[in-house]
Rosetta silent file (secondary structure, phi, psi, omega in degrees, C-alpha in Angstrom):
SEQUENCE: XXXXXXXXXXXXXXXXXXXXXXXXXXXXXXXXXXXXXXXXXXXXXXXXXXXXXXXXXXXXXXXXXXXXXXXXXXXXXXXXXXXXXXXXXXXXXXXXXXXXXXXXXXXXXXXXXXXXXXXXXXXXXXXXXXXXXXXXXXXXXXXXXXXXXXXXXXXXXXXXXXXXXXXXXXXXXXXXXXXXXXXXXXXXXXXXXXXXXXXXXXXXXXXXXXXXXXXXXXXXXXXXXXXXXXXXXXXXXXXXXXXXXXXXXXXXXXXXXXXXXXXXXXXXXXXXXXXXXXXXXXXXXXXXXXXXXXXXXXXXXXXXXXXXXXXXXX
SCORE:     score description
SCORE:     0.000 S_00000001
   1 L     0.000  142.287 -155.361   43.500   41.158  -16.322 S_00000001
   2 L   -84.983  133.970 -178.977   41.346   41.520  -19.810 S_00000001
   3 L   -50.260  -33.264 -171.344   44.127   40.177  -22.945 S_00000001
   4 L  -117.168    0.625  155.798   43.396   44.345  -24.294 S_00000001
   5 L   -50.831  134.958 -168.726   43.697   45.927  -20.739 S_00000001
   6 L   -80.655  136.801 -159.836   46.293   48.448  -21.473 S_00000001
   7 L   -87.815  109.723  178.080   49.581   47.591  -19.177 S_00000001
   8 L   -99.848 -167.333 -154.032   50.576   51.622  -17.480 S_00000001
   9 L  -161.345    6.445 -174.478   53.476   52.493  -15.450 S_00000001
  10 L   -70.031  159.202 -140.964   51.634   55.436  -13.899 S_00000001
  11 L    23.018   34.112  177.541   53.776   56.221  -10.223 S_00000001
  12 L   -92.589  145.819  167.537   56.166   54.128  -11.188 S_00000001
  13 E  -137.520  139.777 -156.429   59.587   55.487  -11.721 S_00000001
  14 E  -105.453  137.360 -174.756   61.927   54.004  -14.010 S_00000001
  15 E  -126.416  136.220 -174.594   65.643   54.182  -14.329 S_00000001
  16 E  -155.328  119.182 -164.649   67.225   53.148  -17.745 S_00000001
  17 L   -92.244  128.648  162.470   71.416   53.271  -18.288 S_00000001
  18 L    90.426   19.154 -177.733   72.223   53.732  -21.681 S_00000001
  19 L   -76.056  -15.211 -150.114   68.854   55.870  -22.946 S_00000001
  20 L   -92.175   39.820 -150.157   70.267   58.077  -24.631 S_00000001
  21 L   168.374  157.648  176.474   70.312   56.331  -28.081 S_00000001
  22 L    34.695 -146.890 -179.739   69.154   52.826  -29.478 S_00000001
  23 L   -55.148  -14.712 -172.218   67.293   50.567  -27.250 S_00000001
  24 H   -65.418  -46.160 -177.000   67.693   52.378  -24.239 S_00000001
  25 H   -81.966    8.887  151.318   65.654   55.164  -25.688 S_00000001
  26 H   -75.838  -41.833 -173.291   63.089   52.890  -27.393 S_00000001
  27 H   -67.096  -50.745 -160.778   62.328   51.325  -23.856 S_00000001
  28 H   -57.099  -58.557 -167.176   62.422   54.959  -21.937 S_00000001
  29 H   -72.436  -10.038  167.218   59.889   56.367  -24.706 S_00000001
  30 H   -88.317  -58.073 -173.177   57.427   52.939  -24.244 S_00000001
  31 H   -50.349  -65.588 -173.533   57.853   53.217  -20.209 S_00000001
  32 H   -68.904  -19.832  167.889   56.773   56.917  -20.663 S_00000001
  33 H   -49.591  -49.282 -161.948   54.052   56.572  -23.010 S_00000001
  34 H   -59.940  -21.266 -165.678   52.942   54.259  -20.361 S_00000001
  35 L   121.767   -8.635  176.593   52.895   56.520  -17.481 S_00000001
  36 L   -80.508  157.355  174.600   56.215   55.982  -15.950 S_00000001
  37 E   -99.785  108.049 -169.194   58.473   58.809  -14.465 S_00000001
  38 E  -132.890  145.458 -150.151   61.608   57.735  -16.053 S_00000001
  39 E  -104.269  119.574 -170.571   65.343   58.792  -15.208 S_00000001
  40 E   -95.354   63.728  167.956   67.694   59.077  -18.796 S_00000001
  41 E   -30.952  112.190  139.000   70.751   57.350  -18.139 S_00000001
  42 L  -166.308  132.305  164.326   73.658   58.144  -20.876 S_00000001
  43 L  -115.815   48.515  162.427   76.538   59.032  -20.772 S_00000001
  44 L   107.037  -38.514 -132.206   77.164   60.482  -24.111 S_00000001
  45 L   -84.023  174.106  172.747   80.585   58.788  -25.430 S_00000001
  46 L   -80.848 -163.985 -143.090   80.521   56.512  -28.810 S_00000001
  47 L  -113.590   33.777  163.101   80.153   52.856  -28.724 S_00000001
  48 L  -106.389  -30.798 -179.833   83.797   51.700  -27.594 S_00000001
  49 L   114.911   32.895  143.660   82.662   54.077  -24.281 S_00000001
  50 L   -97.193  168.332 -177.356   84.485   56.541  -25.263 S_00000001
  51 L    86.180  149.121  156.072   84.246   60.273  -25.023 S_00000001
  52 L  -176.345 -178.578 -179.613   80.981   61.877  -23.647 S_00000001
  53 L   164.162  155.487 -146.863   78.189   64.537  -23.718 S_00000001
  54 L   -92.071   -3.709 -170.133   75.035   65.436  -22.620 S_00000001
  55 H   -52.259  -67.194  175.577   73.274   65.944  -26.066 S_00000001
  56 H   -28.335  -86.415  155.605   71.770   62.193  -25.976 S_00000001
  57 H    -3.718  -84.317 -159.359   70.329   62.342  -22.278 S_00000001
  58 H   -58.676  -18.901 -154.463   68.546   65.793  -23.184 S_00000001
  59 H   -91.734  -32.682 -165.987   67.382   64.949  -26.439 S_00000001
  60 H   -88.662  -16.682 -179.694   65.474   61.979  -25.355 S_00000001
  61 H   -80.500  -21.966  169.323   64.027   63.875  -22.031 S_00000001
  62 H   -67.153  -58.438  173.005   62.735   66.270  -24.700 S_00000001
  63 H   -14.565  -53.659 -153.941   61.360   63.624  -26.571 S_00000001
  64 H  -104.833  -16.049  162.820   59.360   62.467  -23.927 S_00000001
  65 H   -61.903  -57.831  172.642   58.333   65.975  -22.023 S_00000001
  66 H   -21.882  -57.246 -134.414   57.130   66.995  -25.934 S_00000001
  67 L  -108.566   40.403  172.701   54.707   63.864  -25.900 S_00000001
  68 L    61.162   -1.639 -170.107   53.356   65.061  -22.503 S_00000001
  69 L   -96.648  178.692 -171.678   55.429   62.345  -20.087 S_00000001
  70 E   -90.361   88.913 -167.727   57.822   62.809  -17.293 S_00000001
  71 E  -154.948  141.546  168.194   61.533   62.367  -17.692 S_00000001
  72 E  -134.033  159.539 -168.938   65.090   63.826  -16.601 S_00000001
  73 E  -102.209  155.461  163.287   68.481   63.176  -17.900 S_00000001
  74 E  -144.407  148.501 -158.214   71.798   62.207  -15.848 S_00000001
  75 L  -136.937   29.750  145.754   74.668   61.635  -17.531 S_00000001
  76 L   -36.307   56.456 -164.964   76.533   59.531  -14.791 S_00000001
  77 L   -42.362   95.586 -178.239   79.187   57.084  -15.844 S_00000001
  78 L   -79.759   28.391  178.640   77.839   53.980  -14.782 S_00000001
  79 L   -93.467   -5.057  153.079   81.431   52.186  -15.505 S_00000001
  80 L   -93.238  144.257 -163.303   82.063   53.649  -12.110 S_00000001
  81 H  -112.625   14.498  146.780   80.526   52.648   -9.404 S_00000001
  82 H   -79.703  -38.029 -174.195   79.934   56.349   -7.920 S_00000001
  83 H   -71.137   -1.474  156.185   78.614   57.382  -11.171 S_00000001
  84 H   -42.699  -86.709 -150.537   75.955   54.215   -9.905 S_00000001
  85 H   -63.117   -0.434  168.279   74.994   55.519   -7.027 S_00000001
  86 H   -74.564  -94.419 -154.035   74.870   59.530   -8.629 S_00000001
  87 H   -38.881  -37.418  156.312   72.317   57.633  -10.660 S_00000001
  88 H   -34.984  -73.683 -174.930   70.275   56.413   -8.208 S_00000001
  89 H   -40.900  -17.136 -156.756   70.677   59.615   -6.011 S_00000001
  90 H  -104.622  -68.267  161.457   69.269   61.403   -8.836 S_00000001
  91 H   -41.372  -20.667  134.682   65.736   59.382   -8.919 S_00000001
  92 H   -33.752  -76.085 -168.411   65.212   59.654   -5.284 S_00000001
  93 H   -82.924   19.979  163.692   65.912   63.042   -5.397 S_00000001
  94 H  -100.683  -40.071 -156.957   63.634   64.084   -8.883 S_00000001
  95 H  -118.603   -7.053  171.401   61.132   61.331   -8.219 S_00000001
  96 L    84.795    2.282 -158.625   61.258   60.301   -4.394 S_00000001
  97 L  -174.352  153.473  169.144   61.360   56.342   -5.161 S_00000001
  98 L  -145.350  108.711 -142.922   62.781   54.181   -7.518 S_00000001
  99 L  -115.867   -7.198  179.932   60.682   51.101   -9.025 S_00000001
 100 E  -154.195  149.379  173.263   62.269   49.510  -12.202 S_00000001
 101 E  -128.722  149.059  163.400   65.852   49.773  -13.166 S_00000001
 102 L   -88.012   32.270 -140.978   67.088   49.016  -16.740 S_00000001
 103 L   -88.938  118.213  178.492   70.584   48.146  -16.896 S_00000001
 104 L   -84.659  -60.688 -138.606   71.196   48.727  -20.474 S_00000001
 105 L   -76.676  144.841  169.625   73.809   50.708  -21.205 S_00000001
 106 L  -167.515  171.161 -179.488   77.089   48.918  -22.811 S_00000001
 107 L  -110.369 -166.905  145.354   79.993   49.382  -25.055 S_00000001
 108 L   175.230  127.977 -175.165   81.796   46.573  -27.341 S_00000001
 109 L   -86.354   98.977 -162.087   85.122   46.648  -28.198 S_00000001
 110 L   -81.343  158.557  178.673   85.330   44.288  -31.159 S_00000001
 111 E  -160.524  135.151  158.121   88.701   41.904  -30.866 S_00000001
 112 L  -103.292  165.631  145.635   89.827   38.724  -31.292 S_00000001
 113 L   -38.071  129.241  -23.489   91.957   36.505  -29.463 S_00000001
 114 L  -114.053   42.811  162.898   94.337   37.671  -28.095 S_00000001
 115 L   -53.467  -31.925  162.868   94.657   40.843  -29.409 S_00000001
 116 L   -32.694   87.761  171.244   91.480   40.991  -26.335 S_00000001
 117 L   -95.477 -155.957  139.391   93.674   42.833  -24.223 S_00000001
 118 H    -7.931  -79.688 -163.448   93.540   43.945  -20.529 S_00000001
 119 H   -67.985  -31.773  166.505   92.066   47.080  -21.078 S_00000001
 120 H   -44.807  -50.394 -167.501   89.454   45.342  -23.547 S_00000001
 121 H   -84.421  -39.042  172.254   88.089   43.272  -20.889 S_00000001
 122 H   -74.866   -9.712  167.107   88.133   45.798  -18.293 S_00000001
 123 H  -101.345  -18.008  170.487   86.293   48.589  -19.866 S_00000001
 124 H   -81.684  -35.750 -177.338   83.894   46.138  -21.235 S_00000001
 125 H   -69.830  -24.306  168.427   83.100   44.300  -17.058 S_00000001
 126 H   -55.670  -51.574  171.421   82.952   48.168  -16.317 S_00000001
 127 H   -71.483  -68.589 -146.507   79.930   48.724  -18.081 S_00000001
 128 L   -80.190   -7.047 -168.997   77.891   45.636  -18.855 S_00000001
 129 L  -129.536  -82.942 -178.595   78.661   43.849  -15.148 S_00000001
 130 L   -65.446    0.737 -165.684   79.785   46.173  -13.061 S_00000001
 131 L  -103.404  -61.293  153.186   78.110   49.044  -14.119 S_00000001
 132 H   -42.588  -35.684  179.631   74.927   46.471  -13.675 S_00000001
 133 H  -105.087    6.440  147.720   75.749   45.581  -10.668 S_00000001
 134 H   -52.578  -35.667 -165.894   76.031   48.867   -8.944 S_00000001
 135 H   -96.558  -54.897 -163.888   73.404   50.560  -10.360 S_00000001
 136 H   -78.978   -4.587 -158.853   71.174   47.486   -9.211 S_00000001
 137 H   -95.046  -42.303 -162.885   73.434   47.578   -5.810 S_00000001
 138 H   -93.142  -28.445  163.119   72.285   51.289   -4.962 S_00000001
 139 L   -60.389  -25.876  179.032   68.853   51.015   -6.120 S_00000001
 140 H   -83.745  -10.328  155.382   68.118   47.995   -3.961 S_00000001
 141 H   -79.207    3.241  177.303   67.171   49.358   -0.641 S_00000001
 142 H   -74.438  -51.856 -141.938   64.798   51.500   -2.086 S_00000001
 143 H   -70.724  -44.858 -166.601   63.171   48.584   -4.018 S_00000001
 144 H   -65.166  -27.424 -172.145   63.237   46.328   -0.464 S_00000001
 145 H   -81.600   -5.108  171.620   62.010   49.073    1.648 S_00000001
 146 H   -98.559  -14.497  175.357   58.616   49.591   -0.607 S_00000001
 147 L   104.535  -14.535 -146.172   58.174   45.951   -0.938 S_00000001
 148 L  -146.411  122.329  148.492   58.459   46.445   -4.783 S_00000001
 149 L  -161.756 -177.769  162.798   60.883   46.165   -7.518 S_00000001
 150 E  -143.190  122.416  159.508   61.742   45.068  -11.313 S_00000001
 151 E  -104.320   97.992  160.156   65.395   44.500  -12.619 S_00000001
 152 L  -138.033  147.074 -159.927   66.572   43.724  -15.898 S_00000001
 153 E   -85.951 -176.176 -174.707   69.654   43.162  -16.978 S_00000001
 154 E  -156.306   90.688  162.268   70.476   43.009  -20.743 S_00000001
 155 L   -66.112 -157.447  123.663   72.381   39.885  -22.452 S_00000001
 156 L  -109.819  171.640  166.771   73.190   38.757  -26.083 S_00000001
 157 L   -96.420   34.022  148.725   72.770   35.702  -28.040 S_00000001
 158 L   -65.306  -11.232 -174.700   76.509   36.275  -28.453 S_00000001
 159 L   -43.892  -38.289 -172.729   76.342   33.816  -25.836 S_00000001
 160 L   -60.578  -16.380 -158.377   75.963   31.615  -28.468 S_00000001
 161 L   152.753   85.690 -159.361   79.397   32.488  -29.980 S_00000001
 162 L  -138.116   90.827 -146.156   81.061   35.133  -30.572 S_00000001
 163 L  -118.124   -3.590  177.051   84.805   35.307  -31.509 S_00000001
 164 L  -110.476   34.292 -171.594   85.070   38.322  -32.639 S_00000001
 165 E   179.569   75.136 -161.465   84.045   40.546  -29.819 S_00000001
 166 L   -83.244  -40.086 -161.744   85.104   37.653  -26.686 S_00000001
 167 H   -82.384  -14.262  167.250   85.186   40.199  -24.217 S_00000001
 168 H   -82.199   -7.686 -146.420   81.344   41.803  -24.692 S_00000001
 169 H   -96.831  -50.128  159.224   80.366   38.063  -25.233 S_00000001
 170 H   -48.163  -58.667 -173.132   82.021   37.077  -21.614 S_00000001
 171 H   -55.584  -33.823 -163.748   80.538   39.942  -19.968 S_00000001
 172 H   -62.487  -37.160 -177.382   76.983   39.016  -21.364 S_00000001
 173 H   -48.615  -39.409 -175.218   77.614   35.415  -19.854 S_00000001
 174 H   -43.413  -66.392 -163.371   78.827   37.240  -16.230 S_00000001
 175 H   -51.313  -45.939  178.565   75.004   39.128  -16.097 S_00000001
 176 H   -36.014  -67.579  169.912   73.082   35.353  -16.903 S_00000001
 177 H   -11.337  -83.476  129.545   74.555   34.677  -13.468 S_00000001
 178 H   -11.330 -101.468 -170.652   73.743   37.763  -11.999 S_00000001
 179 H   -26.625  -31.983 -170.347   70.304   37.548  -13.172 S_00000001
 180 H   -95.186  -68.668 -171.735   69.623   33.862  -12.224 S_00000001
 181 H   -59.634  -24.836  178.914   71.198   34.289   -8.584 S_00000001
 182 H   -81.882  -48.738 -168.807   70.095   38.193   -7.456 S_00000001
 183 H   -38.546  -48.192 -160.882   66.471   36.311   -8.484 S_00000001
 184 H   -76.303  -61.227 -162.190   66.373   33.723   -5.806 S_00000001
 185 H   -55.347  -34.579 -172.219   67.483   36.625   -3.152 S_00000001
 186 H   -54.855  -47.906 -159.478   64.616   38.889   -4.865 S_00000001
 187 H   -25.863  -76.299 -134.795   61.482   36.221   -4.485 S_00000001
 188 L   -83.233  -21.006  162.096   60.709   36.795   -1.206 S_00000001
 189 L   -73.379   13.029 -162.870   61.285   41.022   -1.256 S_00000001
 190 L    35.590   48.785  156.632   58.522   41.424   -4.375 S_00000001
 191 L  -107.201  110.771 -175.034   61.306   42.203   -6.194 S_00000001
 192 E  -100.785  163.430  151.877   61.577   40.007   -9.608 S_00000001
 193 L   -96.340   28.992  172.105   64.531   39.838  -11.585 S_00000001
 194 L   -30.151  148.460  158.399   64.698   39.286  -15.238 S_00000001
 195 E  -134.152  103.234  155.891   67.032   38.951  -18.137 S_00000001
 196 E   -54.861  127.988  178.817   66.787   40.436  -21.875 S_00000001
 197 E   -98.048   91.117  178.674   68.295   38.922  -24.998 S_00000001
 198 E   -71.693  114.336  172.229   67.681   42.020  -27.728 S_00000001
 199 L  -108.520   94.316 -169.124   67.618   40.908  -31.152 S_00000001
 200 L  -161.646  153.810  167.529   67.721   43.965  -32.749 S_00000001
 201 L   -86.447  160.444 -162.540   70.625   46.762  -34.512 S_00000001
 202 L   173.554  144.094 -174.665   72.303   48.860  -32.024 S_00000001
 203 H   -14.548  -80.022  166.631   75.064   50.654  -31.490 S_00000001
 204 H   -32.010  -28.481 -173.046   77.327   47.510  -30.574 S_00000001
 205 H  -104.409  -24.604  170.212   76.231   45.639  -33.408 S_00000001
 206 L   -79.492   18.668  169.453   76.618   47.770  -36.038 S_00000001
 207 L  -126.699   32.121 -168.681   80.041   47.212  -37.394 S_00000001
 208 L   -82.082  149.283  171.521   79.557   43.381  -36.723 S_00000001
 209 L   -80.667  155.658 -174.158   80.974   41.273  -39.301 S_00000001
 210 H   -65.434  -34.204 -167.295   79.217   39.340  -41.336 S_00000001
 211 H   -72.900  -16.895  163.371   81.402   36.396  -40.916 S_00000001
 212 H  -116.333   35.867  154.004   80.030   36.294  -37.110 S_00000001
 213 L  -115.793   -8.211 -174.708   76.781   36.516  -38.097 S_00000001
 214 L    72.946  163.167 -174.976   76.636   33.695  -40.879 S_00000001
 215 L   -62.199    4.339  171.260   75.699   34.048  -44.464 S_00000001
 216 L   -91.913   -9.741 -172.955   71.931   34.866  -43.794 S_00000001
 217 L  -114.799  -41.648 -164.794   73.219   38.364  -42.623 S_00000001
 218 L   -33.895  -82.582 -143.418   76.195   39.130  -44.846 S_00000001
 219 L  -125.580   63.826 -164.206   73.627   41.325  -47.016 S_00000001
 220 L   -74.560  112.779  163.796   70.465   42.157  -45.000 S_00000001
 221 L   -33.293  145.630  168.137   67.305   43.101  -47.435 S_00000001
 222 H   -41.154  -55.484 -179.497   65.647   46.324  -46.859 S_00000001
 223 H   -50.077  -35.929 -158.084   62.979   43.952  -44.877 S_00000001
 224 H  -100.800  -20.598  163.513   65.088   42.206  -42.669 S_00000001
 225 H   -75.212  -26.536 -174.280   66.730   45.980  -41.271 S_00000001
 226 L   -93.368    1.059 -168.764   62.967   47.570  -40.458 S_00000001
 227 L   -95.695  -63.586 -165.652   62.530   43.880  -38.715 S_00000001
 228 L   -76.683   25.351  156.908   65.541   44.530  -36.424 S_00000001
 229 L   -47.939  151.508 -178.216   64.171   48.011  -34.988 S_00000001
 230 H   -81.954   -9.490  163.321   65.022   48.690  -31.355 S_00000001
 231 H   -72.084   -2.666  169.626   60.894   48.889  -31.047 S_00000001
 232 H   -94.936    4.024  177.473   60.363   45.732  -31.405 S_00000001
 233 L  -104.123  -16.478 -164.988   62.405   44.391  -28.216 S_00000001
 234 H   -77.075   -8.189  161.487   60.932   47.361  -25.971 S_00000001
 235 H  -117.615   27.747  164.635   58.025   45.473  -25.523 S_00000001
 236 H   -83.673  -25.545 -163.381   59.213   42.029  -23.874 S_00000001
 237 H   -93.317  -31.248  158.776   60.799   44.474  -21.929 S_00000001
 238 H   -78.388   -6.653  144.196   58.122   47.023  -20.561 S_00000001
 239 H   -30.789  -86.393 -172.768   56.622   43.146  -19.599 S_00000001
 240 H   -28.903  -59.630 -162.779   59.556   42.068  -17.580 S_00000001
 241 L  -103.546   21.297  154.225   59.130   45.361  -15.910 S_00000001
 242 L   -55.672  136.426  166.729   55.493   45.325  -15.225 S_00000001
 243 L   -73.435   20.952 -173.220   53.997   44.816  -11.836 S_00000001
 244 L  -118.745    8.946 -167.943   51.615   42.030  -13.574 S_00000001
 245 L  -106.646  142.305 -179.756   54.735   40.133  -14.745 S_00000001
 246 L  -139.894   29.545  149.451   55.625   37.161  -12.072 S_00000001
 247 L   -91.497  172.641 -163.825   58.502   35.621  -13.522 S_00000001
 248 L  -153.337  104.173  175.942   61.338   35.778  -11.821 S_00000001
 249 L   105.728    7.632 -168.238   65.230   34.570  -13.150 S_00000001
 250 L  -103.410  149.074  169.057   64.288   34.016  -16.706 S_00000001
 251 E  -107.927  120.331  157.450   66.208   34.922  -20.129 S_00000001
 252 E  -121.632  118.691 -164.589   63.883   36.268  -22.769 S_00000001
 253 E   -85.085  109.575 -174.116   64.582   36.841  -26.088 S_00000001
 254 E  -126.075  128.475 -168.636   63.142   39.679  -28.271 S_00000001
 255 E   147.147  153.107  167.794   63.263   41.311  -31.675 S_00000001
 256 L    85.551  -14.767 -175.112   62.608   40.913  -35.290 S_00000001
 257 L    80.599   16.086  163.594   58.476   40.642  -33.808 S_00000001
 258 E  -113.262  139.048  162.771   59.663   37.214  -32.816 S_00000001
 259 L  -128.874 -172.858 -158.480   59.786   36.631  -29.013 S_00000001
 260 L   167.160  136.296  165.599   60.969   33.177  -26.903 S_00000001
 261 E   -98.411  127.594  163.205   62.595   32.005  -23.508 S_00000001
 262 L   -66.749   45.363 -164.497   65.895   31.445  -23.163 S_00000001
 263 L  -101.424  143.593  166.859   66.649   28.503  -20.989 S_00000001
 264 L   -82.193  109.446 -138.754   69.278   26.435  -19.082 S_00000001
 265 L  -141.255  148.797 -160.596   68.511   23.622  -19.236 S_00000001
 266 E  -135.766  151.370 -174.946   70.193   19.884  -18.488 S_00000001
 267 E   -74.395  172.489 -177.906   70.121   16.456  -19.754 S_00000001
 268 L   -69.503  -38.961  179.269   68.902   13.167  -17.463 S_00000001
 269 L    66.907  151.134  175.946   72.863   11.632  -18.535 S_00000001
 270 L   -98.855  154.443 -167.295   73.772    8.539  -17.324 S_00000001
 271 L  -110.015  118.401  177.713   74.121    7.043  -14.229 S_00000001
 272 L   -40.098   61.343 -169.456   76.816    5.005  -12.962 S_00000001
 273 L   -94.133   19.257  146.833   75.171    2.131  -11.236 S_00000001
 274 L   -12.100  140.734  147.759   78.468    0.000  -10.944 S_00000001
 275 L   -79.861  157.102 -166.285   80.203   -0.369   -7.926 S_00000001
 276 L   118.239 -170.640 -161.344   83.517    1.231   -7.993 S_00000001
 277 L  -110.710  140.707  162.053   85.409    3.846   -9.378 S_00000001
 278 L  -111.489  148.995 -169.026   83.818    5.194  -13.138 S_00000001
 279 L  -111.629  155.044  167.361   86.478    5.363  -15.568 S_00000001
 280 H   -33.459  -85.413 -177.324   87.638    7.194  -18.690 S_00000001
 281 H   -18.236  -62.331  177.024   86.455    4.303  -20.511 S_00000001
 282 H   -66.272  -20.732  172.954   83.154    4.570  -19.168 S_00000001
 283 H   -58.326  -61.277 -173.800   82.840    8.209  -19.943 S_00000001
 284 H   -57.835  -56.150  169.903   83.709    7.517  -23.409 S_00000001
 285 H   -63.825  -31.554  169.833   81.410    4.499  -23.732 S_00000001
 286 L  -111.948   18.860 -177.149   78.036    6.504  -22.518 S_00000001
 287 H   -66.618  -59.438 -112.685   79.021    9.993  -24.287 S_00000001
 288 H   -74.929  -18.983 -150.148   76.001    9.419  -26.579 S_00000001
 289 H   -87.761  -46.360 -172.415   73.912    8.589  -23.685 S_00000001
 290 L   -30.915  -48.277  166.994   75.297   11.361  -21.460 S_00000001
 291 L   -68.831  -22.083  179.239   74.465   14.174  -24.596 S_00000001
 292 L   -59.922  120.679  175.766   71.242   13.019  -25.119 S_00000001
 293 L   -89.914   -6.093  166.890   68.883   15.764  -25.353 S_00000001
 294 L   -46.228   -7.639  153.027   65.685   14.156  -25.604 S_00000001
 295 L  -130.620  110.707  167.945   65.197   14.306  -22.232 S_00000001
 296 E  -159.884  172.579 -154.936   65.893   17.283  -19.910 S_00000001
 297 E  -137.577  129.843  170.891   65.081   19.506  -16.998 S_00000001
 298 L   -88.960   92.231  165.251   65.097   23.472  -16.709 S_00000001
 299 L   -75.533  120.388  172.666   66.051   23.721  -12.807 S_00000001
 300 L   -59.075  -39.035 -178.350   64.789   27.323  -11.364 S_00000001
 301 L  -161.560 -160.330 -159.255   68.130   27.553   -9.137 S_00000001
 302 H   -73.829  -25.816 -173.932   70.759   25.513   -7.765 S_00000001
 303 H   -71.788  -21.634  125.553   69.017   23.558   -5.305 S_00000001
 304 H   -16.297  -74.648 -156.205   66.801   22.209   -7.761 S_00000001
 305 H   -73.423  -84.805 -148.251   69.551   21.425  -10.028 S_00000001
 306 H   -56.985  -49.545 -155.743   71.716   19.499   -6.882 S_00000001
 307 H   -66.484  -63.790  170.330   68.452   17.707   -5.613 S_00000001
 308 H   -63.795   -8.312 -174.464   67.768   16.189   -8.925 S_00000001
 309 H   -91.541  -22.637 -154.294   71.229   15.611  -10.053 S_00000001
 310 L  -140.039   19.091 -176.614   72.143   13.617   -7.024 S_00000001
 311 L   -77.950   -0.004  172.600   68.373   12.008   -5.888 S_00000001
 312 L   -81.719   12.270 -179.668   69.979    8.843   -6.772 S_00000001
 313 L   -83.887  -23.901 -166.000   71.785    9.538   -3.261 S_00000001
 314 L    86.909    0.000    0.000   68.612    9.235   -1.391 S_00000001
């Protein structure tokens, strides 16, 4: 393919949780530019997930019927996992097929520890996990029985750290999982698997404190707010969910008009060759060597990982 062939989406049909607003609706309005038939996941409520209404959904299916493309709204609560499969049900039956899923949509409850109660953690694993993995649950015999699919999920780099909003930060960590482990099942169905890291403002992010963003954010310049548009992540993301894209299990990071892979990735560490028992002592005695990162290996899945971790076994 020519570096300026233009990448479409024409008979593709696209499902995207969480459209009606922020990134969801910057990806839905790049997918439809493109040519996709795309299904407007939101369901309405503000950005603890409360609340709801259909005004979002509609507004954005206008959007994209105005600009000549192809789009309907459902307003399904994917923190359930009937309102999943409603979502599904509803691209089958507008569009006959369903070829890329989005799972977008999320809330975040900010907290710290441990005011992070119960209900914190469980309305955030409603959306961002379980709400992913439903909506990717009911969508996947469609994807296996055409031969064809694209998923991606949607972290943060709260991963990195987050203390004051543990429970959206956990959930992002859950989906990494997800993402790396539904991949390996996908390979062999033409179904890839991806995961986005959005660096961009949105809904979740916009009451974040400064204090968990460091002192480079506390008072963000005119420049540095038009950098973090949600239009600059939608297009690592109408990649990922290209048929010309053939990674599979990867974290990619996007926003700001910078983009980058995400990877897990592990040191060589040292190896015990003693006979014996290894001891505290010895732990203690080789952390430097153990931490060293000058040398390490990004293992695609676990077997990888186990083969190389343990090849001094024979």
């Amino acid at each position: 393919m020519s570096v300026n062939s233009e990448l479409r989406f024409d008979g593709r049909v696209a499902v995207i949780t969480g459209a009606g607003r922020g990134l969801g609706r910057a990806h839905a309005l790049l997918l439809a530019s493109r040519g996709a038939k795309v299904v407007i996941n939101d369901l309405g409520g503000s950005h603890e997930g409360d609340g709801s209404s259909s005004g979002p959904a509609n507004d954005v299916v206008d959007e994209i019927v105005a600009a000549g493309g192809e789009a309907v709204a459902d307003t399904s609560d994917i923190g359930t996992e009937d309102g999943c499969h409603a979502l599904i049900e509803t691209a089958v039956r507008e569009f006959d097929r369903v070829d890329i899923v989005v799972n977008n949509a999320g809330i975040s409850r900010w907290a710290t520890f441990p005011e992070a109660d119960a209900d914190n953690l469980e309305r955030t694993l409603d959306v961002h996990v379980r709400g992913t993995w439903h909506t990717t649950r009911a969508a996947w015999p469609h994807m296996v029985e055409n031969g064809y699919g694209r998923v991606i999920t949607t972290t943060s780099t709260g991963m990195f750290g987050l203390p004051a909003n543990l429970a959206y930060a956990t959930a992002k960590g859950a989906l990494i999982g997800f993402t790396r482990s539904l991949a390996v099942a996908a390979e062999p169905l033409g179904i890839r698997v991806n995961c986005l890291a959005p660096n961009a403002i949105t809904r979740p992010s916009e009451n974040l404190k400064s204090s968990d963003m460091g002192a480079a954010a506390s008072s963000p310049d005119e420049d540095r707010l038009a950098a973090m548009e949600t239009a600059f992540v939608a297009p690592m993301l109408a990649y990922l969910a290209h048929e010309s894209c053939r990674v599979n299990g990867e974290i990619l990071v996007a926003g700001a008009k910078r983009y980058a892979r995400w990877f897990l990735g592990v040191t060589e560490g040292w190896l015990d060759t003693d006979e014996g028992t290894t001891s505290v002592e010895d732990i203690a005695a080789h952390w430097d060597e153990i931490n060293d990162a000058s040398d390490y290996y990004v293992p695609s899945n676990l077997n990888e990982w186990a083969a190389r971790f343990m090849s001094h076994l024979g």
